[in-house]
Each structure stands twice: as structure tokens, then as C-alpha cells.
TIVO-2410 file (N, C-alpha, C; in nm, 3 decimals):
# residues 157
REC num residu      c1      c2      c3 atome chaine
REC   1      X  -8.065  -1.301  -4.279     N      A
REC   1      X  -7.922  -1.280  -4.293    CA      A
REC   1      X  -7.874  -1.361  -4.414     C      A
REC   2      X  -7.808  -1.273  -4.504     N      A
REC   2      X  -7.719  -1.360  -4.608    CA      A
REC   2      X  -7.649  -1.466  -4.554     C      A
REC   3      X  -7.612  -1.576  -4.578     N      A
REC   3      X  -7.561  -1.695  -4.623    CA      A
REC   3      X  -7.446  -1.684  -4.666     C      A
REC   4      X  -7.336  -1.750  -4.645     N      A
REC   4      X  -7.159  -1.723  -4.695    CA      A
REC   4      X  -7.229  -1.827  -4.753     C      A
REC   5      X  -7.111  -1.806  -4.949     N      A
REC   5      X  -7.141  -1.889  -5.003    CA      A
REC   5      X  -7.004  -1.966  -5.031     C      A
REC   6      X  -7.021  -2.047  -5.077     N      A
REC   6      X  -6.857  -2.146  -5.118    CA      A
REC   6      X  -6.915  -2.241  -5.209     C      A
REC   7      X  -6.790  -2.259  -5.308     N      A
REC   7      X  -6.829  -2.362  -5.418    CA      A
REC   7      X  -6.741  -2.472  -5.377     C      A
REC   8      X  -6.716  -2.609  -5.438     N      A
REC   8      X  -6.581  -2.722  -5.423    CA      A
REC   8      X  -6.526  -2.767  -5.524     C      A
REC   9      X  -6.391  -2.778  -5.488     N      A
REC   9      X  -6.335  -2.802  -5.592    CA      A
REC   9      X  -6.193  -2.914  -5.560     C      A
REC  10      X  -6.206  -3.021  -5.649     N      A
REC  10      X  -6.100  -3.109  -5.601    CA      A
REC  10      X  -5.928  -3.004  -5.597     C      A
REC  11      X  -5.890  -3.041  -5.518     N      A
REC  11      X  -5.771  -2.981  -5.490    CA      A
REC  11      X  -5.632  -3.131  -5.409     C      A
REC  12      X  -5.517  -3.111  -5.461     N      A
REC  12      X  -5.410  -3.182  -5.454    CA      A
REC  12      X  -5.338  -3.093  -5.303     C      A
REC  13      X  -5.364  -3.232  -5.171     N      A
REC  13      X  -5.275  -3.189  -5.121    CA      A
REC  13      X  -5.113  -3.170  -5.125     C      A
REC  14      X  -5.057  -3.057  -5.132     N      A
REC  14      X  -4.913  -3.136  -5.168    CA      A
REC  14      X  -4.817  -3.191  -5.061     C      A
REC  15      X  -4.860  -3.178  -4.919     N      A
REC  15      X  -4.766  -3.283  -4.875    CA      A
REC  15      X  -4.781  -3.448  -4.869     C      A
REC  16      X  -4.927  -3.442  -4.940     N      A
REC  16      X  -4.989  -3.617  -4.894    CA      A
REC  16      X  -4.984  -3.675  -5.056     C      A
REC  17      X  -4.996  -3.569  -5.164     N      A
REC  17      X  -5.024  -3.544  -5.283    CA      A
REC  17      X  -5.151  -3.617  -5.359     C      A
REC  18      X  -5.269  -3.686  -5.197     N      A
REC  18      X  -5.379  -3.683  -5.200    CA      A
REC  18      X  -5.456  -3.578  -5.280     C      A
REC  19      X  -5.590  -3.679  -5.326     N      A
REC  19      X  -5.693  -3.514  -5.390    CA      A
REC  19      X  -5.829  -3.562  -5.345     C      A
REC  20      X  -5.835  -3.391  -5.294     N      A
REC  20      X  -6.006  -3.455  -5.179    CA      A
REC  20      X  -6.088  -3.325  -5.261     C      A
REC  21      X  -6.193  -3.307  -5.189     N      A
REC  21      X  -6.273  -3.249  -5.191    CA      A
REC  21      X  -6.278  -3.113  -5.105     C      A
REC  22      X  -6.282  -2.979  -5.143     N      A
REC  22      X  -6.212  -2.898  -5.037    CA      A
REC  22      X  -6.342  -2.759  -5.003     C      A
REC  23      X  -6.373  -2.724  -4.953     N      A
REC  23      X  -6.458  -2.538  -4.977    CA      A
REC  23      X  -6.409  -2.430  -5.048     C      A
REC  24      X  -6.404  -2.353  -5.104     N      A
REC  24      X  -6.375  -2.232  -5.133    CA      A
REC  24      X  -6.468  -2.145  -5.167     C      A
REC  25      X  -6.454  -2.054  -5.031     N      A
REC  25      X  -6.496  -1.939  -4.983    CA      A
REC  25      X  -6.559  -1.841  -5.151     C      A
REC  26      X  -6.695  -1.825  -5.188     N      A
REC  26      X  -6.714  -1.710  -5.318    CA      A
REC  26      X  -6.731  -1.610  -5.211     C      A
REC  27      X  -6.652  -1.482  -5.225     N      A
REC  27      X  -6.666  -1.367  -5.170    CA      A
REC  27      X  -6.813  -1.286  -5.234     C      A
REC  28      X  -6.879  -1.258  -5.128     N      A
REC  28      X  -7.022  -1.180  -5.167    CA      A
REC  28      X  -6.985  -1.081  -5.228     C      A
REC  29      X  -6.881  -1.003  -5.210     N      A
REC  29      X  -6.855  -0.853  -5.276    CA      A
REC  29      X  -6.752  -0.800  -5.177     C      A
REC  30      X  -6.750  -0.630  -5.168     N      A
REC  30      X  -6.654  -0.581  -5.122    CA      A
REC  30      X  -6.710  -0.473  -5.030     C      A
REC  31      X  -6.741  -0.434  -4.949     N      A
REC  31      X  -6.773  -0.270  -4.902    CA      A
REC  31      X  -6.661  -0.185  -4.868     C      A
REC  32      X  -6.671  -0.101  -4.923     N      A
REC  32      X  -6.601  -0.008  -4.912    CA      A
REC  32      X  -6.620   0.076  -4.790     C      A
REC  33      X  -6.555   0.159  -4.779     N      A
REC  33      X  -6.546   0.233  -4.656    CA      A
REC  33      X  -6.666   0.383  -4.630     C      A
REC  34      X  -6.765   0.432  -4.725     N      A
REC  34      X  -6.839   0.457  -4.737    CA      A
REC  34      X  -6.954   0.380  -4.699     C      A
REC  35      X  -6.951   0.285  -4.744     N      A
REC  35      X  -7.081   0.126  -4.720    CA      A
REC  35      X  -7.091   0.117  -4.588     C      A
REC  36      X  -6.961   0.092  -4.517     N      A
REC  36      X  -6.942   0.064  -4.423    CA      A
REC  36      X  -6.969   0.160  -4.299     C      A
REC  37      X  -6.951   0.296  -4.320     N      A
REC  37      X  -7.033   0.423  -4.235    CA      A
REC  37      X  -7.173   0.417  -4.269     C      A
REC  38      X  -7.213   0.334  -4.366     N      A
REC  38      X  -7.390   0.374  -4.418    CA      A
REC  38      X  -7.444   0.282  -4.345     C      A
REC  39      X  -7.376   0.146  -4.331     N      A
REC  39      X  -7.383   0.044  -4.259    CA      A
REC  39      X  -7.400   0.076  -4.099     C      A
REC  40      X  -7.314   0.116  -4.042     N      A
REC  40      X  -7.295   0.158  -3.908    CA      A
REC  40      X  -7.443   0.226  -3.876     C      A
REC  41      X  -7.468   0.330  -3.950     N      A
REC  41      X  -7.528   0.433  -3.889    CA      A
REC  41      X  -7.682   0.342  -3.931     C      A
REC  42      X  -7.709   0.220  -3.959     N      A
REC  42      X  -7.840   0.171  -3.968    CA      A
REC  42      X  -7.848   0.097  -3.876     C      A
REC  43      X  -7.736   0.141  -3.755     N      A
REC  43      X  -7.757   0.024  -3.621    CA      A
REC  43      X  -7.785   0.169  -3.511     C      A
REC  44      X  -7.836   0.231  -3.540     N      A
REC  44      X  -7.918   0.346  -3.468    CA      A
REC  44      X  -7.792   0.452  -3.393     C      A
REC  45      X  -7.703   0.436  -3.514     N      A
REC  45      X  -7.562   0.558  -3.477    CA      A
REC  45      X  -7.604   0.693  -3.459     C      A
REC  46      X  -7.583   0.752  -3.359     N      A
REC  46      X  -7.616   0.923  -3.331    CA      A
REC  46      X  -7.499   1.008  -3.428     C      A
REC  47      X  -7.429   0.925  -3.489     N      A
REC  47      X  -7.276   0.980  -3.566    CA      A
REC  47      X  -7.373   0.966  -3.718     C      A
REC  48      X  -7.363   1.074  -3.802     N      A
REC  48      X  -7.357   1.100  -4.008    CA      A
REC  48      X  -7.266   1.009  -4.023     C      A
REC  49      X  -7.334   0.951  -4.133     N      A
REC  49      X  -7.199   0.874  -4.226    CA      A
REC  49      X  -7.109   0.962  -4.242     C      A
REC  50      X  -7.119   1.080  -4.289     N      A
REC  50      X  -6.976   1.173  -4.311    CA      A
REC  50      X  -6.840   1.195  -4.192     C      A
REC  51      X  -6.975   1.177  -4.094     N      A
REC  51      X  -6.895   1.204  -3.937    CA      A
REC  51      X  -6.809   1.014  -3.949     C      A
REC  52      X  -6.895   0.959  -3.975     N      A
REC  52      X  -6.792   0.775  -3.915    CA      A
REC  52      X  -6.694   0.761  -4.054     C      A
REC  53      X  -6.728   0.819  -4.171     N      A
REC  53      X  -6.648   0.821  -4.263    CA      A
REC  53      X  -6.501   0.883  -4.230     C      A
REC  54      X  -6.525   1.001  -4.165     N      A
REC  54      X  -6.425   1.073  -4.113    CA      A
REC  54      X  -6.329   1.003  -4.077     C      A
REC  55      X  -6.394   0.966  -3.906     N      A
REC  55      X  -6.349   0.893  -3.806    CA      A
REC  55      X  -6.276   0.800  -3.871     C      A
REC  56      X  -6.340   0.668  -3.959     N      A
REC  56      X  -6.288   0.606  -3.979    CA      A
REC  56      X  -6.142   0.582  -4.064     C      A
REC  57      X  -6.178   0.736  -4.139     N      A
REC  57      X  -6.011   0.796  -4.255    CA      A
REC  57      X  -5.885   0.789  -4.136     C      A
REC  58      X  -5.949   0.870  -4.062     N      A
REC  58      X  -5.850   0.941  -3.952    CA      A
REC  58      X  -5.785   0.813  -3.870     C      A
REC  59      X  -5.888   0.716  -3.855     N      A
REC  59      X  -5.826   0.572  -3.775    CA      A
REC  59      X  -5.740   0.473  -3.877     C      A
REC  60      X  -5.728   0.500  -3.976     N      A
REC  60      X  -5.616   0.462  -4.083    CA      A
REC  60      X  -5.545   0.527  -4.104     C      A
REC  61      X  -5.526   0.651  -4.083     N      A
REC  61      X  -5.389   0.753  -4.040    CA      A
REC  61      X  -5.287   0.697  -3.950     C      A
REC  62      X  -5.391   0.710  -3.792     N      A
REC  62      X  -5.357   0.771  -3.685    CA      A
REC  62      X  -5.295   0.604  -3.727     C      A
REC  63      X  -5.325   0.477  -3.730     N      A
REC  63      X  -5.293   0.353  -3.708    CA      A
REC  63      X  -5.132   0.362  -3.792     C      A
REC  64      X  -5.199   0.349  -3.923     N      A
REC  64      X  -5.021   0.328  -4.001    CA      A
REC  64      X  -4.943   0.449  -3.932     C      A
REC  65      X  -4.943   0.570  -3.896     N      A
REC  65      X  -4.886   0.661  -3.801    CA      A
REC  65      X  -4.811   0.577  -3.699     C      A
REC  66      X  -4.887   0.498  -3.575     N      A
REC  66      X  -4.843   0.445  -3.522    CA      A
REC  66      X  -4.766   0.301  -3.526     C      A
REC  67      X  -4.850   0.250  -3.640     N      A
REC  67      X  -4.748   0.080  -3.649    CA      A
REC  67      X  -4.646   0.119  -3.736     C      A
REC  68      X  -4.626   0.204  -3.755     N      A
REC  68      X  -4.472   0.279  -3.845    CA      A
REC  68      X  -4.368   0.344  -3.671     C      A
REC  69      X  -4.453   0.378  -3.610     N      A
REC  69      X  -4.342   0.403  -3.457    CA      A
REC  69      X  -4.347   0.234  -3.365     C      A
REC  70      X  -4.391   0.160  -3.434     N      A
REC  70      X  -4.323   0.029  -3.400    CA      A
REC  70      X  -4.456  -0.003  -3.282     C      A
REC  71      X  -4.532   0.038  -3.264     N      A
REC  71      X  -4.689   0.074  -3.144    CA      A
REC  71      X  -4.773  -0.108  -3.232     C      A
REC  72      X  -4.797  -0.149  -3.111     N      A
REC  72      X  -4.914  -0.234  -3.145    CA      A
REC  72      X  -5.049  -0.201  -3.062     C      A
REC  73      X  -5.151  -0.201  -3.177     N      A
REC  73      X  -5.279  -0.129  -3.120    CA      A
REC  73      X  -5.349  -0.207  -3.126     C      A
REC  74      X  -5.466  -0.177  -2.990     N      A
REC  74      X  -5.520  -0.309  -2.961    CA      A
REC  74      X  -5.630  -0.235  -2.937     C      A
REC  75      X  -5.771  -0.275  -3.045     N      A
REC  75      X  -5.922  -0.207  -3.041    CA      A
REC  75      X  -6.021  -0.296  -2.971     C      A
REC  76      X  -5.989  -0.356  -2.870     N      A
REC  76      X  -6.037  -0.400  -2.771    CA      A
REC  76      X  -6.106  -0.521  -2.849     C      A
REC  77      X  -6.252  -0.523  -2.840     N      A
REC  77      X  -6.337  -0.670  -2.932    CA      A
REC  77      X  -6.316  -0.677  -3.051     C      A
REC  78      X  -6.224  -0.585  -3.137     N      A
REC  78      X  -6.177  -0.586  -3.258    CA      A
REC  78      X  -6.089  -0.657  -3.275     C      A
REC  79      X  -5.990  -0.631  -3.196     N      A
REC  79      X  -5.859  -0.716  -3.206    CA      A
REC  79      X  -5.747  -0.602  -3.196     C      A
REC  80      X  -5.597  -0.670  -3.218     N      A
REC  80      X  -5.530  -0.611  -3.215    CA      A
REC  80      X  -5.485  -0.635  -3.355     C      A
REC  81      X  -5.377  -0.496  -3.358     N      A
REC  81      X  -5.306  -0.486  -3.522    CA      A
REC  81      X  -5.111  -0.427  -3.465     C      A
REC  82      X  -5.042  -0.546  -3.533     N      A
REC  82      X  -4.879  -0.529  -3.463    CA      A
REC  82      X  -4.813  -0.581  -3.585     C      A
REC  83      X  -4.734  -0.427  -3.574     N      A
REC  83      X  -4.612  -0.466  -3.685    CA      A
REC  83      X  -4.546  -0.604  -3.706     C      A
REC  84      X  -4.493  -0.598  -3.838     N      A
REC  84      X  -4.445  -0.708  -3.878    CA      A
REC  84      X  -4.327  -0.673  -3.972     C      A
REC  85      X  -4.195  -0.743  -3.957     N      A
REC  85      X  -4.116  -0.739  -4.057    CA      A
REC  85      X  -4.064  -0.838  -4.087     C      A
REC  86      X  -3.963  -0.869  -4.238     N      A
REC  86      X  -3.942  -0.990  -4.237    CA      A
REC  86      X  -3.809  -0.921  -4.321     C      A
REC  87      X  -3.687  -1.043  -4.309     N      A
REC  87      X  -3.540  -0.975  -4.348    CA      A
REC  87      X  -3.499  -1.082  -4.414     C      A
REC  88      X  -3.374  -1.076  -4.456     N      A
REC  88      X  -3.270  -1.177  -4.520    CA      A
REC  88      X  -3.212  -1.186  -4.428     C      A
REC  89      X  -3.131  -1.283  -4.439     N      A
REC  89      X  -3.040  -1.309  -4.320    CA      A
REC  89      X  -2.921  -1.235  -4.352     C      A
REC  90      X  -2.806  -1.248  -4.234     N      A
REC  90      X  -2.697  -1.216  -4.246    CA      A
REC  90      X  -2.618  -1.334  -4.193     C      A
REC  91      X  -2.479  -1.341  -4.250     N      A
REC  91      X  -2.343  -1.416  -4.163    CA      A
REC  91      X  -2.329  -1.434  -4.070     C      A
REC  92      X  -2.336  -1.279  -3.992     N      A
REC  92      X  -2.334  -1.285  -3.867    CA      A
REC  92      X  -2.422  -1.141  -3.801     C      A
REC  93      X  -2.428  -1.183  -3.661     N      A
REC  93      X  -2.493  -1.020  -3.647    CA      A
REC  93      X  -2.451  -0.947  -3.638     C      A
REC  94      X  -2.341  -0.961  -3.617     N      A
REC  94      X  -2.256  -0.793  -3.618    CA      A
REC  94      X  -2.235  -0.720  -3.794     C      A
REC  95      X  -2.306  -0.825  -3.862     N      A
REC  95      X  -2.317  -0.785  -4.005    CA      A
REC  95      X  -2.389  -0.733  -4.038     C      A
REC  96      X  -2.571  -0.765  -3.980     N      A
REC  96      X  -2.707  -0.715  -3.999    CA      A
REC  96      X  -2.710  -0.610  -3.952     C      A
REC  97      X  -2.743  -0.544  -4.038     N      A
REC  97      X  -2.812  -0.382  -4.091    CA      A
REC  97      X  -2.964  -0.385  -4.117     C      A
REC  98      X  -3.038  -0.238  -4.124     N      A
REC  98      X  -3.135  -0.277  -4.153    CA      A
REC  98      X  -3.191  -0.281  -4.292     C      A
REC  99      X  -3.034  -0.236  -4.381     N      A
REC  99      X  -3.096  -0.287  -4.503    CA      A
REC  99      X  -3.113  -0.440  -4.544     C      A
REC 100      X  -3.104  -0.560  -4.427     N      A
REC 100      X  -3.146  -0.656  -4.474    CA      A
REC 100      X  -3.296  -0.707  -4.437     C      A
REC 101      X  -3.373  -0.586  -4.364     N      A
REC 101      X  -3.530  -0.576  -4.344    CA      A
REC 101      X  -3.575  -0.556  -4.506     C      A
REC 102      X  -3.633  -0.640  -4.545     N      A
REC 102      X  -3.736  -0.614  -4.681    CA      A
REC 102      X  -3.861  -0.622  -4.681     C      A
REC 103      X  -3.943  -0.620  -4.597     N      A
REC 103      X  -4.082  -0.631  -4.578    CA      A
REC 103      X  -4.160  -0.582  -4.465     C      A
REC 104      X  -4.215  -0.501  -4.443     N      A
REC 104      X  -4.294  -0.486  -4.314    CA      A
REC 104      X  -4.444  -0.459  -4.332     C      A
REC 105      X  -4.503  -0.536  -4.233     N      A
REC 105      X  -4.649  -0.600  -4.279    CA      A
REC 105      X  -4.714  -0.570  -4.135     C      A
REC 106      X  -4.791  -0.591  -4.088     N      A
REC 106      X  -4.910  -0.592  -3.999    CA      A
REC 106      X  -4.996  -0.721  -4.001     C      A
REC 107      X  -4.964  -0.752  -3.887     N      A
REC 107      X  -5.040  -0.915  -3.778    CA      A
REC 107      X  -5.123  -0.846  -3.699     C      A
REC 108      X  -5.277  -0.910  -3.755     N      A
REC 108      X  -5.429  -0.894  -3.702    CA      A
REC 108      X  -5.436  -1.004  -3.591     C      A
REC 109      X  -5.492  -0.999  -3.505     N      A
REC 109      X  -5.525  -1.109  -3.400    CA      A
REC 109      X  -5.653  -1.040  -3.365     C      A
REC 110      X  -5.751  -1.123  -3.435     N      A
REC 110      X  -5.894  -1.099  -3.393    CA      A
REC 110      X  -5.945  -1.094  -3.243     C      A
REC 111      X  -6.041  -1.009  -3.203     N      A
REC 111      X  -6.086  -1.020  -3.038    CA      A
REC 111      X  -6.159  -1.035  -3.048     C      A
REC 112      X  -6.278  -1.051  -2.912     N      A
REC 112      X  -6.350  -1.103  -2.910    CA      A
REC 112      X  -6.504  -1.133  -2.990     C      A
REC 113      X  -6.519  -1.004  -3.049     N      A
REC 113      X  -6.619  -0.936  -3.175    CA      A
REC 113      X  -6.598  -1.092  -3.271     C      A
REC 114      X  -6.495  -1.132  -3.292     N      A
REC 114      X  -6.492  -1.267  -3.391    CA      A
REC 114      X  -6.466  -1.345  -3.356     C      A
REC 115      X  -6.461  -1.390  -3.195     N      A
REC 115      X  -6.555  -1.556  -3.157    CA      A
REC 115      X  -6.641  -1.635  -3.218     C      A
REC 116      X  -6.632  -1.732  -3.248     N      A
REC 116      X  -6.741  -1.805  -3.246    CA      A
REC 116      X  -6.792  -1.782  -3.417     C      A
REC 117      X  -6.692  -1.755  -3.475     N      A
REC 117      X  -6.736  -1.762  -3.649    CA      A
REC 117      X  -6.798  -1.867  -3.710     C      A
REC 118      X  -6.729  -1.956  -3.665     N      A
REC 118      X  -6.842  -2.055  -3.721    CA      A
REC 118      X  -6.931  -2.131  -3.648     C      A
REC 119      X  -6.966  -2.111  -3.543     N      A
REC 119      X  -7.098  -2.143  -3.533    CA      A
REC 119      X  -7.207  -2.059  -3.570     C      A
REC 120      X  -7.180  -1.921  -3.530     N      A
REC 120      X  -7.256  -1.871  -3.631    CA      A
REC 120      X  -7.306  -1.803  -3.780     C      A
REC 121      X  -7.176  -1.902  -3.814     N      A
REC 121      X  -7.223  -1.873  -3.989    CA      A
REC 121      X  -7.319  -1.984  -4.018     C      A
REC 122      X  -7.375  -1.956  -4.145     N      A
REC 122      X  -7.492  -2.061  -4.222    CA      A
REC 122      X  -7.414  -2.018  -4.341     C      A
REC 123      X  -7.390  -2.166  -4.391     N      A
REC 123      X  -7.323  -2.180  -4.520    CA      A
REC 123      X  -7.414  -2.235  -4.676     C      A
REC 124      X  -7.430  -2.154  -4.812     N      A
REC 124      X  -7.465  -2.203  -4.886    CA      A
REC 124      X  -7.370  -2.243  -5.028     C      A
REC 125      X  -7.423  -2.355  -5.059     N      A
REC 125      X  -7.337  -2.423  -5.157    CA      A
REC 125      X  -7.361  -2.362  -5.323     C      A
REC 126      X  -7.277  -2.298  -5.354     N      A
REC 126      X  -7.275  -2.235  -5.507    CA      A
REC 126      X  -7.216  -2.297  -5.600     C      A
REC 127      X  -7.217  -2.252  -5.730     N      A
REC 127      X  -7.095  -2.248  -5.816    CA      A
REC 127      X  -6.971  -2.137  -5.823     C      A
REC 128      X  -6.905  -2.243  -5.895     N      A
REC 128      X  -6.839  -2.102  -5.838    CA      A
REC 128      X  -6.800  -1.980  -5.970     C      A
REC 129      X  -6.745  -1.897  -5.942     N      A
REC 129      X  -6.795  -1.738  -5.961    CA      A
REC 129      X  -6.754  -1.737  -6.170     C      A
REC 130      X  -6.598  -1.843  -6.116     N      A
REC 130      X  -6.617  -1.878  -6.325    CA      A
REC 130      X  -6.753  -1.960  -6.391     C      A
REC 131      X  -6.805  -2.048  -6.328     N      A
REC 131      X  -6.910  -2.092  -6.383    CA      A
REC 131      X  -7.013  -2.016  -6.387     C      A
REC 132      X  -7.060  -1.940  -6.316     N      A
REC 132      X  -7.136  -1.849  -6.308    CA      A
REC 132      X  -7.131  -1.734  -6.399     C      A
REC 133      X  -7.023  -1.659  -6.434     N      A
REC 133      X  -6.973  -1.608  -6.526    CA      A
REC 133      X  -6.997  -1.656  -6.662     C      A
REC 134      X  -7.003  -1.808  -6.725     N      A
REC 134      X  -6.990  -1.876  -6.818    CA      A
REC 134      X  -7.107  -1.884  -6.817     C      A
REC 135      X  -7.249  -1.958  -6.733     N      A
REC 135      X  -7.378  -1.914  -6.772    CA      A
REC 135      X  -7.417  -1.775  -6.815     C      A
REC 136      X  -7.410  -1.696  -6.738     N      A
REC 136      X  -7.463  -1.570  -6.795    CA      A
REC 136      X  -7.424  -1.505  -6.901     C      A
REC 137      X  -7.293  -1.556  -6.918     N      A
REC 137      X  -7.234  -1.518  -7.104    CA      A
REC 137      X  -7.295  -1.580  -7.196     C      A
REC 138      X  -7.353  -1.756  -7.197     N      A
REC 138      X  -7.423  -1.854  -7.248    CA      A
REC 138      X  -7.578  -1.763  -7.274     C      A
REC 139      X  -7.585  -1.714  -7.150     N      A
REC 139      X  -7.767  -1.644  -7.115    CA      A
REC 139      X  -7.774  -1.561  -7.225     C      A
REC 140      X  -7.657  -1.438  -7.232     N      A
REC 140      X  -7.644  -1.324  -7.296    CA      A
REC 140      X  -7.659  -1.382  -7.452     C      A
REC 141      X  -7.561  -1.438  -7.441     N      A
REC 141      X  -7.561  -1.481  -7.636    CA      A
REC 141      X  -7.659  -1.556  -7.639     C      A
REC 142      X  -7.780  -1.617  -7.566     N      A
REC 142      X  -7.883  -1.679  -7.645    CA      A
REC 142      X  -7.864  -1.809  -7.668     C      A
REC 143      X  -7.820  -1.838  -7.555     N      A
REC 143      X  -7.749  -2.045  -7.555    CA      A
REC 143      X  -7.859  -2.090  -7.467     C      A
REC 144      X  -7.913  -2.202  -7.482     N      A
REC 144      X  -7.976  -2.248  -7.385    CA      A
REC 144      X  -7.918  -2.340  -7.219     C      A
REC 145      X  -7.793  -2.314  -7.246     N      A
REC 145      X  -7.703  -2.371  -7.144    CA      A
REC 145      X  -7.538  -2.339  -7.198     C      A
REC 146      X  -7.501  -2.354  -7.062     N      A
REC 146      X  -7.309  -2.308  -7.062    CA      A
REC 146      X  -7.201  -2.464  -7.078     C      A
REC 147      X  -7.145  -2.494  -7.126     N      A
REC 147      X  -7.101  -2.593  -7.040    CA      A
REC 147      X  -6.968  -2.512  -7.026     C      A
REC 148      X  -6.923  -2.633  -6.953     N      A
REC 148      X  -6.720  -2.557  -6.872    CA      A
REC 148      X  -6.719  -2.659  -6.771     C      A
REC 149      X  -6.600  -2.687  -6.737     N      A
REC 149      X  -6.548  -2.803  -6.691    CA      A
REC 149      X  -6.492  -2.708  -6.615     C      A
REC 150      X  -6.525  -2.735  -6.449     N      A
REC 150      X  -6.431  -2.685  -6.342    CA      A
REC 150      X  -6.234  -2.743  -6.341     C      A
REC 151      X  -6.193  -2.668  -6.329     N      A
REC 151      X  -6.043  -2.696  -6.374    CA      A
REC 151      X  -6.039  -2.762  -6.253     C      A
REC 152      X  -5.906  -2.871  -6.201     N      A
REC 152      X  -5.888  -2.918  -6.076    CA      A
REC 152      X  -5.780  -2.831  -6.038     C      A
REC 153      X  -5.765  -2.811  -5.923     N      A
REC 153      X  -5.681  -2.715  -5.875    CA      A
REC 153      X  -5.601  -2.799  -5.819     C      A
REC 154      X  -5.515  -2.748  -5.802     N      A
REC 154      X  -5.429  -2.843  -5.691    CA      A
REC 154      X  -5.326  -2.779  -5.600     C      A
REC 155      X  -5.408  -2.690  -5.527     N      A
REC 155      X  -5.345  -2.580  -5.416    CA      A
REC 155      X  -5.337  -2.674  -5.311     C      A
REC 156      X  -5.271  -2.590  -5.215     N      A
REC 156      X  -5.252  -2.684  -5.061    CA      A
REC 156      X  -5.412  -2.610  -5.037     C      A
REC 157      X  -5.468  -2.705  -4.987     N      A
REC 157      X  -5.607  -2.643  -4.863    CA      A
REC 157      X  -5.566  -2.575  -4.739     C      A
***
């Protein structure tokens, strides 16, 4: 099994305005929703990728379909998925309309399928994805090494 990788990087807390040492997550890549039926069906699926490809179009329909009628859906060890909106305020309520709704989003609450994440992840320590980038440009042009100075960040962790 692949390995999640993460590089570190000093980062500024800003409510302590401490600077520690923090993880950040390098994403392996992306699968797409094709990958992801090719994927399925190598766990001994009686369903074609074309068939879970389907399925799976149709379950991003049928879903925004429903979290647009205000429905929170709940895929059992998946989790659930429930509307979300967020507004400006008003004066008073007899003022609020719903043109002061400006946002509506969707809240995941993982089930049981994502218990226990980290114990069973195994974590490996990288660079991270700009340095990496900066060697292999170094590689390409015929450098015998990159240098680059990791920037300090200073996000909240």
C-alpha cells in the first residue's frame, strides 16, 4: 500500500504568533471518476466500469437534485451529505428575505467506512511538491543539484 506523503514546514501560529514545526499533507494525485469505476471493479465488482461510471454520474444528479429540495442524504458507512447555507444578517427578522442567503454549500460527516484514519495510515516524509519541481527543472537543464529555500509560511495549522 502507498504511503501518504507530507513534507514540513515552519508555520506562524497566529493566535500564539509562535512558529513550530507543522505536516503538510503532498496530495498523491487526483482520480477521477473514471479511475474510480476502474478502481471499484478490481475489488471483484460483477458491475463494467461503464455500468459504476453510470451509477456513479446518476448519484451526483440524483444527490445535488436532492440537497437543492433541502434532503440530507445519508450513504450509510459513507457518511452523510446536508445542505448548507450561509447569509448576511438582517436588522431584524421581519426584515430577512432570502435574498440575504449568499452561499449554499454541503456538510460531509464521514461514517463509519472512515474510522480509524489514522491508525491506519503509514506516513512518509517528502519534500515538498515546489522543491521537487525545482530538482527536476535543475535535472532537466543539466545542473548537478537545485537549490531553493523553502519559504516559511505562516498559516494557522
Amino acid at each position: 500500500m502507498k504511503k501518504i506523503q507530507y513534507s514540513v514546514a515552519m508555520m506562524r501560529n497566529i493566535r500564539s504568533g509562535e512558529q513550530k514545526a507543522y505536516a503538510n499533507l503532498q496530495l498523491t494525485g487526483i482520480v477521477n471518476i473514471s479511475e474510480l469505476a476502474a478502481h471499484i471493479t478490481e475489488h471483484n465488482s460483477v458491475f463494467s466500469k461503464g455500468t459504476i461510471v453510470g451509477i456513479l454520474t446518476e448519484l451526483g444528479v440524483c444527490m445535488r437534485e436532492l440537497i437543492l429540495q433541502g434532503y440530507k442524504i445519508d450513504l450509510g458507512d459513507i457518511g452523510t451529505f446536508a445542505p448548507s447555507i450561509s447569509s448576511e444578517g438582517a436588522a431584524q427578522k421581519a426584515d430577512f428575505t432570502a435574498q440575504y442567503i449568499k452561499e449554499m454549500g454541503i456538510n460531509f460527516l464521514p461514517g463509519k467506512a472512515f474510522d480509524h484514519l489514522r491508525r491506519d495510515a503509514e506516513f512518509e516524509k517528502t519534500t515538498t511538491r515546489k522543491a521537487q519541481a525545482a530538482a527536476l527543472a535543475a535535472q532537466t537543464a543539466g545542473e548537478e543539484s537545485a537549490s531553493w529555500a523553502d519559504e516559511e509560511e505562516t498559516n494557522e495549522p
